[in-house]
N, C-alpha and C positions, 0 to 999 in steps of 0.2 A: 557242650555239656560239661559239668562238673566231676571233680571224682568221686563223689558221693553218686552222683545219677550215674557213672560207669560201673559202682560198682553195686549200688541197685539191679542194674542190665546184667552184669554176668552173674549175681546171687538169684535174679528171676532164671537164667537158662539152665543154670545148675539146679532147681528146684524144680522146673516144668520139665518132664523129658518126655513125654508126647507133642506129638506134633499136631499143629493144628488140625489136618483131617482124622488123627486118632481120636484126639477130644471131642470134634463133633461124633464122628460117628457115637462113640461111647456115650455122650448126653443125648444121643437119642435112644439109650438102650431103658429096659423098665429098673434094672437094678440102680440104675444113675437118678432115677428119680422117685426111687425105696430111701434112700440113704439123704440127710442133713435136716439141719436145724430148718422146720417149714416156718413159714410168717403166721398171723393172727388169724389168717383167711384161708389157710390150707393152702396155699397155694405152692409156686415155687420155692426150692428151699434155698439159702444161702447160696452153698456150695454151688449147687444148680446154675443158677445166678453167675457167680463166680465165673464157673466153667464157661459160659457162652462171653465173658469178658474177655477171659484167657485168650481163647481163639482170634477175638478182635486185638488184643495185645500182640500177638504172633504174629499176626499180618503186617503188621505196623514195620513201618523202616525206622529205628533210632532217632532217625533228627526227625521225626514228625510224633514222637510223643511228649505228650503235656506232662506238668506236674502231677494235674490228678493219674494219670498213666501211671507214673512211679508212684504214686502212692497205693494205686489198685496192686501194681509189682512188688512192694514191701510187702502190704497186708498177705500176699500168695506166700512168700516166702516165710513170714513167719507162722503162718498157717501149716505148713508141711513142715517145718522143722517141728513146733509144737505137736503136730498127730503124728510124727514119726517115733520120737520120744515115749510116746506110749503103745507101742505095737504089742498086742495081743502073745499071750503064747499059742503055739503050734500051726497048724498050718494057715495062711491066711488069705489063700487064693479066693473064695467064695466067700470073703469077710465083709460086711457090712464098711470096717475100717478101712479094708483096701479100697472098696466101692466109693468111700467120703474123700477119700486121697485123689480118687484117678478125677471125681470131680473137679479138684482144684490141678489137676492138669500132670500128676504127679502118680505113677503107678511103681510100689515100692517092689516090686517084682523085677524089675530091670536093674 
């Protein structure tokens, strides 16, 4: 791989700091699926989405991801930079915001 795709890999692990069974567990919680942007049909939201990719990302060994893989890994990372940049004042354990973060595999609390 490239050092562009290395350093894809270490900017996705530095942004994702749940671990695969945290993220599942958490997208199956009701707050994980209150919280993003839903499609035309109500149905699943982005984030939502996102999250159950994450996890498939995780599993993965290095030399067995594709381009589209880094590009799902880009989109995460500047997704969580972007919503971190806007963090709410005061407390934000129970926040809607922290709830849209931990979907994309990222819980600003750690």
């Amino acid at each position: 791989m490239s050092d562009e795709h290395d350093e894809t890999r270490r900017a996705f692990a530095d942004a994702v700091n749940m671990s695969a069974a945290e993220l599942q567990d958490w997208l199956g919680t009701g707050h994980s699926r209150e919280v993003g942007q839903k499609s035309g049909d109500g149905g699943e939201s982005t984030g939502h989405e996102m999250g159950r990719r994450i996890v498939h990302l995780l599993g993965k060994d290095d030399a067995d991801l594709t381009e589209a893989d880094l590009e799902h890994m880009d989109k995460v990372v500047g997704y969580v930079h972007r919503h971190l940049a806007q963090r709410p004042a005061g407390d934000v354990t129970d926040s809607r915001w922290r709830w849209s973060l931990m979907n994309w595999g990222h819980d600003p609390l750690r």
